[in-house]
KOLVO-317460 format. One record per residue (C-alpha): residue number from 1; x, y, z; chain; residue in three letters. Coordinates in nm, 4 decimals, always signed. Last residue first. Layout:
BEGIN
node seq: NUM, c1: X, c2: Y, c3: Z, mol: A, type: ALA
...
% end
This chain:
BEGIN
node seq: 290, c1: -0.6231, c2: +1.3087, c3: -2.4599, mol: A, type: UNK
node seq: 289, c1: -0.6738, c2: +1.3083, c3: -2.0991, mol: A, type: UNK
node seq: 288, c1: -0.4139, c2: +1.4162, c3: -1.7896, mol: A, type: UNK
node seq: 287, c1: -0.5381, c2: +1.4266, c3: -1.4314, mol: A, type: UNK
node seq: 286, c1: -0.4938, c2: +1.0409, c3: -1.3794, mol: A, type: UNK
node seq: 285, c1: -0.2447, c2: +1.1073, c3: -1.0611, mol: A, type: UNK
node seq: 284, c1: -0.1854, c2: +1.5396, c3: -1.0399, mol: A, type: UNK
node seq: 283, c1: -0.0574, c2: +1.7727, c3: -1.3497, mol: A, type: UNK
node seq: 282, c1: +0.3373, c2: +1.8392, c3: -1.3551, mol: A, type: UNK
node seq: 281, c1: +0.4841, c2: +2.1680, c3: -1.5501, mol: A, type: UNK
node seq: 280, c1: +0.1754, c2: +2.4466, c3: -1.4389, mol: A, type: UNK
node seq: 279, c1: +0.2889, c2: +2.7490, c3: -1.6349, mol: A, type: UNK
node seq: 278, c1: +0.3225, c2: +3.0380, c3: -1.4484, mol: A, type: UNK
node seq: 277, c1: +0.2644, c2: +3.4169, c3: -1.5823, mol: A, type: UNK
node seq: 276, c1: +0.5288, c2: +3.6171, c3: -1.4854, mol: A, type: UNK
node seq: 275, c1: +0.5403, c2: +3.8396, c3: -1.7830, mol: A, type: UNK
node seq: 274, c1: +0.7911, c2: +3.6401, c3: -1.9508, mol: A, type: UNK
node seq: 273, c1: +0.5444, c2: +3.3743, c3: -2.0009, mol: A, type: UNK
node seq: 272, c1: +0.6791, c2: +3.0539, c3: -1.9341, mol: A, type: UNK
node seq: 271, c1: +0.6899, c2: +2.8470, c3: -2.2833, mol: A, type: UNK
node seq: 270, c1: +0.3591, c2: +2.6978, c3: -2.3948, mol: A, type: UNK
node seq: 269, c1: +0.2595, c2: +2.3372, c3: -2.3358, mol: A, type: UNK
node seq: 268, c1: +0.1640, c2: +2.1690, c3: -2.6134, mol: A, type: UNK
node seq: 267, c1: +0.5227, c2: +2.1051, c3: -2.7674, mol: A, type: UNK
node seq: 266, c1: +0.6083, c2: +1.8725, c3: -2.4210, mol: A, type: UNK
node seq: 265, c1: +0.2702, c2: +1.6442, c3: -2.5505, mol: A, type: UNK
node seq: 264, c1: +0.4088, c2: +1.6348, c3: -2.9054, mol: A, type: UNK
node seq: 263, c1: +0.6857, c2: +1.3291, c3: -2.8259, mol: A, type: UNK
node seq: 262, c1: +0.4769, c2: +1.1438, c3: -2.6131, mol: A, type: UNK
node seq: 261, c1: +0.1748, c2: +1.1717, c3: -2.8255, mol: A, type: UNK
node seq: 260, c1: +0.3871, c2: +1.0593, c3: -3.1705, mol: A, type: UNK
node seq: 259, c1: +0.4685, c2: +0.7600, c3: -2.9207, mol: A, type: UNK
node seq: 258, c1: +0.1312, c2: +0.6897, c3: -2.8295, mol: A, type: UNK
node seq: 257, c1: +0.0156, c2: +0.6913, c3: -3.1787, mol: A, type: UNK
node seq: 256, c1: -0.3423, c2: +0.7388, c3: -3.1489, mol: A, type: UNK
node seq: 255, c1: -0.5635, c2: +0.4627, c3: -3.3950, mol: A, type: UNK
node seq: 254, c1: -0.8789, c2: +0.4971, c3: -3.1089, mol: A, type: UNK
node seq: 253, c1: -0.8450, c2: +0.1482, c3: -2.9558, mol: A, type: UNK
node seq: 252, c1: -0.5006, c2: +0.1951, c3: -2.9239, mol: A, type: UNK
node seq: 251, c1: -0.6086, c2: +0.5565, c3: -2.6760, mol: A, type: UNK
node seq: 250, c1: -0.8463, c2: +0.3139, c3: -2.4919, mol: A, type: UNK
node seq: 249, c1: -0.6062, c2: +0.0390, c3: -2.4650, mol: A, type: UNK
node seq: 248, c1: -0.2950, c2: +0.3118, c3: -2.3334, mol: A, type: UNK
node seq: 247, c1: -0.5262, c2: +0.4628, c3: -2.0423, mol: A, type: UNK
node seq: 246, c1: -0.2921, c2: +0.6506, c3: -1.9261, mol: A, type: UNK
node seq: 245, c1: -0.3452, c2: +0.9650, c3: -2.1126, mol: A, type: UNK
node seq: 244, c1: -0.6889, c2: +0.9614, c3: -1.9999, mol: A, type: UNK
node seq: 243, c1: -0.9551, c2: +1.0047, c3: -2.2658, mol: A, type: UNK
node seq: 242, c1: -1.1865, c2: +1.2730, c3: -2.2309, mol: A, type: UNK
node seq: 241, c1: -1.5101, c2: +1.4515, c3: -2.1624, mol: A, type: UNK
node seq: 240, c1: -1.5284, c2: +1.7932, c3: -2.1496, mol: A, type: UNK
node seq: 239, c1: -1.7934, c2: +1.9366, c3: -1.9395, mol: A, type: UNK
node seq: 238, c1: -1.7670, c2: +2.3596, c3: -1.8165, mol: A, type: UNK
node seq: 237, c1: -1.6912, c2: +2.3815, c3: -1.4910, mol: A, type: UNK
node seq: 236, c1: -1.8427, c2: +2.4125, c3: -1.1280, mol: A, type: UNK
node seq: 235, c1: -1.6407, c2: +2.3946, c3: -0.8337, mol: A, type: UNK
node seq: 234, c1: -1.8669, c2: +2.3501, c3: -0.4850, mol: A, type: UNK
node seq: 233, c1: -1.6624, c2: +2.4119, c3: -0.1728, mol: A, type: UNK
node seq: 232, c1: -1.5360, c2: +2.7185, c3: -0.1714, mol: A, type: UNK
node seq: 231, c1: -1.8413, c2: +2.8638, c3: -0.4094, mol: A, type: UNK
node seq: 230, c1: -1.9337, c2: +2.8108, c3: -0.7819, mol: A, type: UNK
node seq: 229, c1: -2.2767, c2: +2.7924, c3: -0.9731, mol: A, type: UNK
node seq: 228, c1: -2.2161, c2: +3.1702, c3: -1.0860, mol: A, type: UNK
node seq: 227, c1: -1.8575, c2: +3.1387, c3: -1.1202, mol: A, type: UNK
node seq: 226, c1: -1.8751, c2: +2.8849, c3: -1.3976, mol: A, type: UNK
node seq: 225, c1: -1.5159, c2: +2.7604, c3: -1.4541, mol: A, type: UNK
node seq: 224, c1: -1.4156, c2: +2.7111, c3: -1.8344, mol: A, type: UNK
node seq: 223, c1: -1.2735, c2: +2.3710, c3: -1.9024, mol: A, type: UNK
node seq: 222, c1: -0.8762, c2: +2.4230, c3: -2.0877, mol: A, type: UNK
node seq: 221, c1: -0.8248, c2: +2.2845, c3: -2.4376, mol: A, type: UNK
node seq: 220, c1: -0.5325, c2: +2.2553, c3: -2.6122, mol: A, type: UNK
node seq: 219, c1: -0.4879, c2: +2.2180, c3: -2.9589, mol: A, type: UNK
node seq: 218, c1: -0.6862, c2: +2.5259, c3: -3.0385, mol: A, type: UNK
node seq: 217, c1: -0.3640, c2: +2.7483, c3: -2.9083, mol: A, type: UNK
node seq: 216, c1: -0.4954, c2: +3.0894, c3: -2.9238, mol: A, type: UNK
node seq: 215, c1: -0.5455, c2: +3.1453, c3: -2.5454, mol: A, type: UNK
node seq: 214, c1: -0.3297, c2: +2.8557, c3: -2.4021, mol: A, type: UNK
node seq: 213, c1: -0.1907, c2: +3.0488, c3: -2.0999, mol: A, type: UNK
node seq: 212, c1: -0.5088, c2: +3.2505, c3: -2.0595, mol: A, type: UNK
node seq: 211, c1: -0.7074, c2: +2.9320, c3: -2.0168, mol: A, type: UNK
node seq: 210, c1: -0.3852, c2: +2.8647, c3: -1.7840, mol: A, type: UNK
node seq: 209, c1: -0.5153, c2: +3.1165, c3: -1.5546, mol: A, type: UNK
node seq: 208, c1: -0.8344, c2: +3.1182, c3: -1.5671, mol: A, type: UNK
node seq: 207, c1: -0.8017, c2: +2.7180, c3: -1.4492, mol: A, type: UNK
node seq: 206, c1: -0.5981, c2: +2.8841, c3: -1.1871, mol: A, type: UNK
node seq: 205, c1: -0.8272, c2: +3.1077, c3: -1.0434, mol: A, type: UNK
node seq: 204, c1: -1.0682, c2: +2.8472, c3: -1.0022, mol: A, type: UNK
node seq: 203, c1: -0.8619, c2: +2.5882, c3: -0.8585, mol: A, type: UNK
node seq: 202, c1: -0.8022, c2: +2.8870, c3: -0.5922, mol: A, type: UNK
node seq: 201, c1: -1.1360, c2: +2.9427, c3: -0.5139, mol: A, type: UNK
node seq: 200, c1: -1.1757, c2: +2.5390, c3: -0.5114, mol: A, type: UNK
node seq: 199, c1: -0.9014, c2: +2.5310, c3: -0.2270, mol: A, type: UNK
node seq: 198, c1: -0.8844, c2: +2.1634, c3: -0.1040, mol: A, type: UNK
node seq: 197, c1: -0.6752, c2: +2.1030, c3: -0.3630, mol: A, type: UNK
node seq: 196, c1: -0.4129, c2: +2.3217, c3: -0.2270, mol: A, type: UNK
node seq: 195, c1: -0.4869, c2: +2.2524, c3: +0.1270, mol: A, type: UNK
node seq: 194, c1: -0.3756, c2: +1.8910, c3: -0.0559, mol: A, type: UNK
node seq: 193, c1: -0.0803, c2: +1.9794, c3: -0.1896, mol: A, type: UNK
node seq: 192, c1: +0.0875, c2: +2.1951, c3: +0.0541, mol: A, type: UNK
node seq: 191, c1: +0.0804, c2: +1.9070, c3: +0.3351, mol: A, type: UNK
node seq: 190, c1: +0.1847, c2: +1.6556, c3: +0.1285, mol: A, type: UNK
node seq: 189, c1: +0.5257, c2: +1.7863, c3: -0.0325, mol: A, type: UNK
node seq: 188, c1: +0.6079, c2: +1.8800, c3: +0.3864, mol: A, type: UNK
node seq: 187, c1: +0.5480, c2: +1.4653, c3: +0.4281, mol: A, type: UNK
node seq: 186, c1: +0.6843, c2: +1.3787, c3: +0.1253, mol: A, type: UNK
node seq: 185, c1: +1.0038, c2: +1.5375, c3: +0.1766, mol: A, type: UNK
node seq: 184, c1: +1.0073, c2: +1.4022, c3: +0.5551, mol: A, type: UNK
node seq: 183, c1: +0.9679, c2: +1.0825, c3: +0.3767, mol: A, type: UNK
node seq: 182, c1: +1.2030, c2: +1.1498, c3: +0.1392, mol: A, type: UNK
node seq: 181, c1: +1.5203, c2: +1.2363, c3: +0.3960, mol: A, type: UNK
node seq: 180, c1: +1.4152, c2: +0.9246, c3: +0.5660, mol: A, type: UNK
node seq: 179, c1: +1.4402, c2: +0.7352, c3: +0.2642, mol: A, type: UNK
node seq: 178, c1: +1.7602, c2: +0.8338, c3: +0.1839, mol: A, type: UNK
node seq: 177, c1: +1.8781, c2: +0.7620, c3: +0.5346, mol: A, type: UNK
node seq: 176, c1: +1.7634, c2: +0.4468, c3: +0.5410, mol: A, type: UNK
node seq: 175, c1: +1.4404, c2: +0.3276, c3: +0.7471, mol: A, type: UNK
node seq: 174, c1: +1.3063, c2: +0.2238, c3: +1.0778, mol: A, type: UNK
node seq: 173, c1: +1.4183, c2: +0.5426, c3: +1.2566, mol: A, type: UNK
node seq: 172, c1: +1.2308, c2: +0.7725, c3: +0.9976, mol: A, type: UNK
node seq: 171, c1: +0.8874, c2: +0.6057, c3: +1.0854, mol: A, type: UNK
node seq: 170, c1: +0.8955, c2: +0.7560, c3: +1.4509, mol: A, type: UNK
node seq: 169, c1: +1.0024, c2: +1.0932, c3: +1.3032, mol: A, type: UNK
node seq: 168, c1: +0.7481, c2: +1.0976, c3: +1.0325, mol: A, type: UNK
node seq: 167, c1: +0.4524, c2: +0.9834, c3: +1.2886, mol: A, type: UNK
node seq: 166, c1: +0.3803, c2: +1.3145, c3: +1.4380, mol: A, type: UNK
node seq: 165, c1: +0.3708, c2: +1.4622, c3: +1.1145, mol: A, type: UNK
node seq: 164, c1: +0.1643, c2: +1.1991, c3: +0.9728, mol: A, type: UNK
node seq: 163, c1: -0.0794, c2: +1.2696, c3: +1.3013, mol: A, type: UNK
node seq: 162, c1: -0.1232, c2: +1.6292, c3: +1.2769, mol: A, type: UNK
node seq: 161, c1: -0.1887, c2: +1.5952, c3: +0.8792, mol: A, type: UNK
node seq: 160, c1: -0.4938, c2: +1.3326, c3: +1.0071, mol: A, type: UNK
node seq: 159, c1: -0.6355, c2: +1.6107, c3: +1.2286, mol: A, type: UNK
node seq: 158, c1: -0.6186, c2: +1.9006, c3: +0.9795, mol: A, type: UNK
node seq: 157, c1: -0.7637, c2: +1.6661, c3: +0.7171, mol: A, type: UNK
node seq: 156, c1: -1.0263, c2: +1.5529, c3: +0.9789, mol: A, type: UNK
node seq: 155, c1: -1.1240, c2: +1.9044, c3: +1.0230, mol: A, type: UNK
node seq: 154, c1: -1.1617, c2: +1.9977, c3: +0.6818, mol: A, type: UNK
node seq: 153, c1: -1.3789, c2: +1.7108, c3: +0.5936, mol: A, type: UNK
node seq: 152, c1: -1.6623, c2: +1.7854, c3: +0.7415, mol: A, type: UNK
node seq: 151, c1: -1.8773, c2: +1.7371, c3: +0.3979, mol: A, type: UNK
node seq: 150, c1: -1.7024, c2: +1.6024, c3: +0.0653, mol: A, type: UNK
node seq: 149, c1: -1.6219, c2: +1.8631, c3: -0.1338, mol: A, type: UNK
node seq: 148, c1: -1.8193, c2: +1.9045, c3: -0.4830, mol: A, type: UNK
node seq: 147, c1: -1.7018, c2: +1.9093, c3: -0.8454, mol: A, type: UNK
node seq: 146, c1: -1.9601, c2: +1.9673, c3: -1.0649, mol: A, type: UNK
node seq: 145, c1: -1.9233, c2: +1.8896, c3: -1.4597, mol: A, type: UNK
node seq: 144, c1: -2.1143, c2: +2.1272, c3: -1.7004, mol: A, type: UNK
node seq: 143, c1: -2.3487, c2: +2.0476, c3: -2.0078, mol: A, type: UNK
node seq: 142, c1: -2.4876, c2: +2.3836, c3: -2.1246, mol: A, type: UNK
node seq: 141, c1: -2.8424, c2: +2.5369, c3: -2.0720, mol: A, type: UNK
node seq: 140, c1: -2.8045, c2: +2.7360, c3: -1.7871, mol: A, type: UNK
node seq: 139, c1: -2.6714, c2: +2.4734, c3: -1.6117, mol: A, type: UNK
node seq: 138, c1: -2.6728, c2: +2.0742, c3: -1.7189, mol: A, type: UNK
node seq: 137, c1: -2.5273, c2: +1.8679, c3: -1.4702, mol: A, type: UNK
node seq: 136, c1: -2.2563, c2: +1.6218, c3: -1.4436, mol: A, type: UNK
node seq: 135, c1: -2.1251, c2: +1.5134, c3: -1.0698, mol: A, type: UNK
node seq: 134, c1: -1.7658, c2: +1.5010, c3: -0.9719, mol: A, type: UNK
node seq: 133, c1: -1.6214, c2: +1.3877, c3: -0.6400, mol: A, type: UNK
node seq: 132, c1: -1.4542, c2: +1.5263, c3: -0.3084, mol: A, type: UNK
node seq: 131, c1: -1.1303, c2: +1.4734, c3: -0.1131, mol: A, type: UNK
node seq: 130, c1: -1.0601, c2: +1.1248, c3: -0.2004, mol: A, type: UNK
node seq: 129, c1: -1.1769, c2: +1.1566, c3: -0.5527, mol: A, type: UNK
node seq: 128, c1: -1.4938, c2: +0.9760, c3: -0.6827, mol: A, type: UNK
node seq: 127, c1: -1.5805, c2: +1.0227, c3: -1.0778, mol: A, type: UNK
node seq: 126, c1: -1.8640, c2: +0.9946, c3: -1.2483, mol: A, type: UNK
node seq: 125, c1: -2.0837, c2: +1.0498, c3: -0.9758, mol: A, type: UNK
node seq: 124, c1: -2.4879, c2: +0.9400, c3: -1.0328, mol: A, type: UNK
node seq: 123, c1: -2.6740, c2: +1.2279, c3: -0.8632, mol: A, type: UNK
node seq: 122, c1: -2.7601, c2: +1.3300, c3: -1.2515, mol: A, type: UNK
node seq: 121, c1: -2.8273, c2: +1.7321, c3: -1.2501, mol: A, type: UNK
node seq: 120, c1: -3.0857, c2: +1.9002, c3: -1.4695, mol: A, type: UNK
node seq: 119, c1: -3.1350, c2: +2.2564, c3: -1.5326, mol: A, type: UNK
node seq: 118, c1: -2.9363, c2: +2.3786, c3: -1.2152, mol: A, type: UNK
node seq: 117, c1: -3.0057, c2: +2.6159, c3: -0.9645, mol: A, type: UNK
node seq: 116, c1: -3.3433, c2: +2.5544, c3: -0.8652, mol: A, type: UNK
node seq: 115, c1: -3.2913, c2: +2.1679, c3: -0.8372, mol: A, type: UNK
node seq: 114, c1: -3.0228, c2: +2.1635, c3: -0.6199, mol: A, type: UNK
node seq: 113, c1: -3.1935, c2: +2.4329, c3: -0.3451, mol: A, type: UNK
node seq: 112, c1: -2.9166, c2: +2.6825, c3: -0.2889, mol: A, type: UNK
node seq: 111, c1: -2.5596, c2: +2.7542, c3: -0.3615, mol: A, type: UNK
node seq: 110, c1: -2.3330, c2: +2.6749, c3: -0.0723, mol: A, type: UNK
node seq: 109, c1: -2.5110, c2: +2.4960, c3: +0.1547, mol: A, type: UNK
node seq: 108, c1: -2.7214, c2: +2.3937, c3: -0.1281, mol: A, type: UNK
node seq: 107, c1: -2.4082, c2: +2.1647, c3: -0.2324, mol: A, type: UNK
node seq: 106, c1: -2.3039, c2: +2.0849, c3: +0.0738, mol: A, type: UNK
node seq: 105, c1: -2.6334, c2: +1.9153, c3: +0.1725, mol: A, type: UNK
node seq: 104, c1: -2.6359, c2: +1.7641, c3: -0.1821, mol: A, type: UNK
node seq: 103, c1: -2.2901, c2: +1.5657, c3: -0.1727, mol: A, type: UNK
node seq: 102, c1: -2.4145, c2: +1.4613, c3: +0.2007, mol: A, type: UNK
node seq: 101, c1: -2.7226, c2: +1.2801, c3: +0.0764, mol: A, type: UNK
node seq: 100, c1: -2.5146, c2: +1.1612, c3: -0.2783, mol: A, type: UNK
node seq: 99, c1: -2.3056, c2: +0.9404, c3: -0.0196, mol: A, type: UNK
node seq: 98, c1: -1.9566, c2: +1.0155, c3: -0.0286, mol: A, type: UNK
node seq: 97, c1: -1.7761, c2: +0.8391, c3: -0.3505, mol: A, type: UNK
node seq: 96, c1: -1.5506, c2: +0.5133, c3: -0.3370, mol: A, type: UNK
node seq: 95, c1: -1.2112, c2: +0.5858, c3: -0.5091, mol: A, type: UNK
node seq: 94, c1: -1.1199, c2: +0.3977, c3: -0.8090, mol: A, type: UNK
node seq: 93, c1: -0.9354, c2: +0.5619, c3: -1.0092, mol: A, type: UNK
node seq: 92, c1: -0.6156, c2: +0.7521, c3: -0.8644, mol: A, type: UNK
node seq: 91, c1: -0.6431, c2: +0.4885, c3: -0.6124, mol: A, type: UNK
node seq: 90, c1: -0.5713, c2: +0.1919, c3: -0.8470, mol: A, type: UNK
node seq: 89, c1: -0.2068, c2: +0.3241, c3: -0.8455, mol: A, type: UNK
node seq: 88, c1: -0.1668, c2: +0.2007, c3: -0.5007, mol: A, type: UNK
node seq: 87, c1: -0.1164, c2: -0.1503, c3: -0.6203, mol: A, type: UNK
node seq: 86, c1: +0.1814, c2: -0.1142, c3: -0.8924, mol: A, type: UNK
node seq: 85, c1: +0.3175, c2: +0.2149, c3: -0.6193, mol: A, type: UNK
node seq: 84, c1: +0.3480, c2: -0.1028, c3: -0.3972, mol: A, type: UNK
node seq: 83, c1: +0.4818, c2: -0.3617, c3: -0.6686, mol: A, type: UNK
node seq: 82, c1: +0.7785, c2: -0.0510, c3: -0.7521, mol: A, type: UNK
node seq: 81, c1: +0.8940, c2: -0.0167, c3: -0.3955, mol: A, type: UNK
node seq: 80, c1: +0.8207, c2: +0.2597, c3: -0.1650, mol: A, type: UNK
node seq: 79, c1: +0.9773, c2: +0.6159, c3: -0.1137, mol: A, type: UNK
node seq: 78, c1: +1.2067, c2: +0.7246, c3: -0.3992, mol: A, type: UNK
node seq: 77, c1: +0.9090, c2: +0.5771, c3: -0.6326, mol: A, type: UNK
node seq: 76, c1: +0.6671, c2: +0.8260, c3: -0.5388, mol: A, type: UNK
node seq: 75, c1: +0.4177, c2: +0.8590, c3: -0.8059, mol: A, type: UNK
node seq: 74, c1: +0.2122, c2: +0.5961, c3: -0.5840, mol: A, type: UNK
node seq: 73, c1: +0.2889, c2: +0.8032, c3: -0.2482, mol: A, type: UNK
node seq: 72, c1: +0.1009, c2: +1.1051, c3: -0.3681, mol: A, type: UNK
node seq: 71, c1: -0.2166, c2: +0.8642, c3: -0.4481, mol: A, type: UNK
node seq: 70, c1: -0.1396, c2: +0.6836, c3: -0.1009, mol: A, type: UNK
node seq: 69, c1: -0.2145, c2: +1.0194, c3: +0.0460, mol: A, type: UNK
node seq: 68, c1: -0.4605, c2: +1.1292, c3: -0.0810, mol: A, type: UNK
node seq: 67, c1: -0.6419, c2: +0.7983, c3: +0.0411, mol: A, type: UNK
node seq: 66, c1: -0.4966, c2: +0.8856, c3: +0.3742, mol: A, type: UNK
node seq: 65, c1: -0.6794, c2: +1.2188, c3: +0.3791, mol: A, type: UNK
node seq: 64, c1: -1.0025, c2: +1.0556, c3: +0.2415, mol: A, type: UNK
node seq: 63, c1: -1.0420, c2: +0.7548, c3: +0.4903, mol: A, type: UNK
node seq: 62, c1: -0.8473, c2: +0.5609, c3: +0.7119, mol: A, type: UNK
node seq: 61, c1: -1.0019, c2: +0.2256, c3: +0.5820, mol: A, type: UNK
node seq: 60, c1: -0.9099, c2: +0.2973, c3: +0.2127, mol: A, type: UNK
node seq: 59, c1: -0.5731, c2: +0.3528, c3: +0.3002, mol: A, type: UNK
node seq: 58, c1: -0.5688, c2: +0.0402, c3: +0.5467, mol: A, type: UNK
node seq: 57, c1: -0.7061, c2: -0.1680, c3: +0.2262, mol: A, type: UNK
node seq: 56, c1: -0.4061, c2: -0.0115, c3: +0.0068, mol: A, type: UNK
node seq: 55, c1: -0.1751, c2: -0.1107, c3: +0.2594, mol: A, type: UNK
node seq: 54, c1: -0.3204, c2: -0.4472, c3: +0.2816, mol: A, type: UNK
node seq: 53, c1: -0.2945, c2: -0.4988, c3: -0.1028, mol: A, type: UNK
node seq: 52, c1: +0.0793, c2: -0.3436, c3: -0.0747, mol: A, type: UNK
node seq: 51, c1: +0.1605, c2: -0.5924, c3: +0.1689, mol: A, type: UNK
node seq: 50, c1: +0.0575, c2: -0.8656, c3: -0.0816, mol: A, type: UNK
node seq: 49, c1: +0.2167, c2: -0.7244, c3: -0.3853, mol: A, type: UNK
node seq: 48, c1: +0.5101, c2: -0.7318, c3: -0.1141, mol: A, type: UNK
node seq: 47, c1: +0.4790, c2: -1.1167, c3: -0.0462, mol: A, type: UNK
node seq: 46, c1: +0.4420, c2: -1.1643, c3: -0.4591, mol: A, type: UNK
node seq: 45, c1: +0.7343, c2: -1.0069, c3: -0.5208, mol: A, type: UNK
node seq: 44, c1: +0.9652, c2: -1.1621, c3: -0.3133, mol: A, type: UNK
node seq: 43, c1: +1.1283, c2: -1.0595, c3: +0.0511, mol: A, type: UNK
node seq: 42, c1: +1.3790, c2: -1.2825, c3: +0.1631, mol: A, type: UNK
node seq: 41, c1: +1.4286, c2: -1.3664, c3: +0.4982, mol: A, type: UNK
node seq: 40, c1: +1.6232, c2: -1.1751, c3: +0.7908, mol: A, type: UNK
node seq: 39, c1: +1.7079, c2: -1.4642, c3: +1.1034, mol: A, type: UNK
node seq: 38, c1: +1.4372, c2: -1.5143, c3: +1.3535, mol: A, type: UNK
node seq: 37, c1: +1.4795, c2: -1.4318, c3: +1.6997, mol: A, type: UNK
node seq: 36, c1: +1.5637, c2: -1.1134, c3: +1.9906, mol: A, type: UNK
node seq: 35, c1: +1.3631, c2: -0.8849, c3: +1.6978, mol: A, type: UNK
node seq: 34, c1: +1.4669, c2: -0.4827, c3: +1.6829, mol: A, type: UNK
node seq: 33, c1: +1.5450, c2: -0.4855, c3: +1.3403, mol: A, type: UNK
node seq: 32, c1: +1.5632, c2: -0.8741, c3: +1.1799, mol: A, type: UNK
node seq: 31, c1: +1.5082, c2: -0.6385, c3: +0.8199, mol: A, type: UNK
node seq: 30, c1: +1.2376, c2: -0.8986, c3: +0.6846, mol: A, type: UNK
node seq: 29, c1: +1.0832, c2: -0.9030, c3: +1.0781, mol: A, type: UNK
node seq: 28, c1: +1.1157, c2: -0.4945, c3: +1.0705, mol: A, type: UNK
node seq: 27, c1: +0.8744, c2: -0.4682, c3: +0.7359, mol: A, type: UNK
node seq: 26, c1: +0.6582, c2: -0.7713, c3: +0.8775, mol: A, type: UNK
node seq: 25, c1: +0.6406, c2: -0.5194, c3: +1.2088, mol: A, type: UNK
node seq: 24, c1: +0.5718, c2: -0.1850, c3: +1.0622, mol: A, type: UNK
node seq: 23, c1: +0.2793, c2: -0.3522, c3: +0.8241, mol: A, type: UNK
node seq: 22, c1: +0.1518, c2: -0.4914, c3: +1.0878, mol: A, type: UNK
node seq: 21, c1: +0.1432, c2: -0.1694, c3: +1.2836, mol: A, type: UNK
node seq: 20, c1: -0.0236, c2: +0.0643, c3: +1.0065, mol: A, type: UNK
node seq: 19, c1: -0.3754, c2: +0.0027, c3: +1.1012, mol: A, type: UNK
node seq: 18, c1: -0.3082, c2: +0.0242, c3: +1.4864, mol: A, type: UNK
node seq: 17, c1: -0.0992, c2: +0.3047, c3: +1.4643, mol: A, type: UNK
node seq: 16, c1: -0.3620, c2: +0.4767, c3: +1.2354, mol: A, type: UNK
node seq: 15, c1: -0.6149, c2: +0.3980, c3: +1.5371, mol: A, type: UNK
node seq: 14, c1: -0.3846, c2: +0.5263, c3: +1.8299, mol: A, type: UNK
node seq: 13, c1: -0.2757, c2: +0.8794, c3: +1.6119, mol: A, type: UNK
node seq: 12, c1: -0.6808, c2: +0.9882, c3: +1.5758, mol: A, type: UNK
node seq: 11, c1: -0.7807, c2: +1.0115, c3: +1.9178, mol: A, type: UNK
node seq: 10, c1: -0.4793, c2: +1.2602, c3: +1.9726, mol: A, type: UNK
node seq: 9, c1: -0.5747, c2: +1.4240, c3: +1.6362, mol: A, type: UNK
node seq: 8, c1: -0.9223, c2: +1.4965, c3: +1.7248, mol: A, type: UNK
node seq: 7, c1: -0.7910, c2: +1.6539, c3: +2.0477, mol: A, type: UNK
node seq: 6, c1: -0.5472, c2: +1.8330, c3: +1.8491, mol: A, type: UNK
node seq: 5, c1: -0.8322, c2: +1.9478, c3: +1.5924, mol: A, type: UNK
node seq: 4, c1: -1.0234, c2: +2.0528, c3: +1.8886, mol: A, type: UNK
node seq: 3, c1: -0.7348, c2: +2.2480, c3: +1.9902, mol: A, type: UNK
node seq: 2, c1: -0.5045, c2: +2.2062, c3: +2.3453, mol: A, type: UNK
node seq: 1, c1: -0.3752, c2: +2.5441, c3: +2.4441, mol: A, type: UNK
% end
């Protein structure tokens, strides 16, 4: 039985082709795979920074599942080269938002009239993820930071994961072994992560989780959800802004000692609890602060 998200997926697979076939064919020209002419040329830097610009530009053009994507792929060293994971890094910042039109419709789809459930609430994002983006507001008083899904797009997610795993076997045959094995790593890898983070009930949970975690320890501190301005696709959280860990100038500019950070960070986190309660070991792309 042929599913809308199959359908969607079928119209889908032609147009990533299409952005992703250059790419396919310089990488086969540099390898002379599958070419009657030409000899195999040198690759330098500055012709894969290149590549890596129009992969990053195809990313964008795809949309939010492939923009997840080419965050997963820049911690991914196993898979591409170090100048393309140098490129796609930028997407763990600078993502462009959803229009604040569609950011409102889901939000009083799911909680009611903007303005009756929140004191104040800037329409300005601070920060645009591929999957949704984060707004500050003021509820009930206190400063809060609203996380909110970006409309429709739990069908395209379905549609797009469809098409990588249709395209993992094709991709496989133009590759090494080792890489083939990591793609189809990557590929499964993918897949849980972002129905994961597509899960706000779930984020939830989890920040009450490792709240509990780090009870006591006032070195560490954990955003509290707010269940009351919260629903599956709206995640609303107490505000704490931060520095990221990554951003070595800003934490300079502030007198930390980066290696003093390095070496305390592991002594933060608490031991597994021996009551089963898990300890999350490796936070997402740009998710750490100081």
């Amino acid at each position: 039985m042929v599913t809308l998200v199959s359908l969607r997926a079928y119209r889908r697979f032609p147009v990533v082709l299409y952005r992703f076939l250059p790419l396919i064919v310089a990488l086969l020209r540099d390898r002379k795979r599958f070419l009657v002419v030409g000899g195999s040329r040198e690759v330098t830097r500055e012709m894969r920074l290149e590549r890596a610009e129009v992969l990053l530009d195809t990313l964008l053009t795809l949309g939010p599942t492939f923009i997840k994507l080419g965050q997963i792929l820049s911690t991914r060293p196993d898979v591409l080269p170090a100048s393309y994971i140098e490129v796609l890094s930028s997407l763990q910042d600078d993502v462009p938002p959803a229009p604040w039109p569609e950011s409102k419709a889901v939000l009083e789809e799911e909680l009611g009239p903007v303005d009756e459930v929140f004191d104040e609430f800037d329409t300005e994002p601070i920060s645009g993820a591929s999957l949704g983006q984060v707004y500050v507001a003021t509820y009930e008083g206190e400063q809060v930071a609203v996380k909110v899904r970006r409309p429709g797009i739990e069908e395209l997610v379905e549609a797009d994961l469809t098409v990588i795993k249709w395209s993992v076997p094709l991709l496989s045959r133009f590759v090494g072994q080792g890489q083939a094995f990591s793609l189809d790593n990557l590929a499964e890898e993918f897949d849980k992560t972002i129905h994961q983070e597509m899960d706000y009930a779930r984020e939830q949970r989890v920040l009450r989780e490792i709240r509990a975690n780090f009870e006591g320890n006032d070195r560490v501190v954990i955003p509290e959800p707010e269940p009351g301005a919260s629903g599956p696709r709206v995640l609303t959280m107490e505000y704490l802004p931060g520095t990221k860990i990554s951003d070595v100038a800003a934490l300079d500019r502030m007198g930390i000692d980066r290696t003093e950070l390095r070496d305390d960070a592991p002594a933060r986190l608490p031991p597994d609890d021996r009551r089963g309660r898990r300890v999350p070991r490796r936070p997402p792309p740009g998710g750490t602060s100081r």
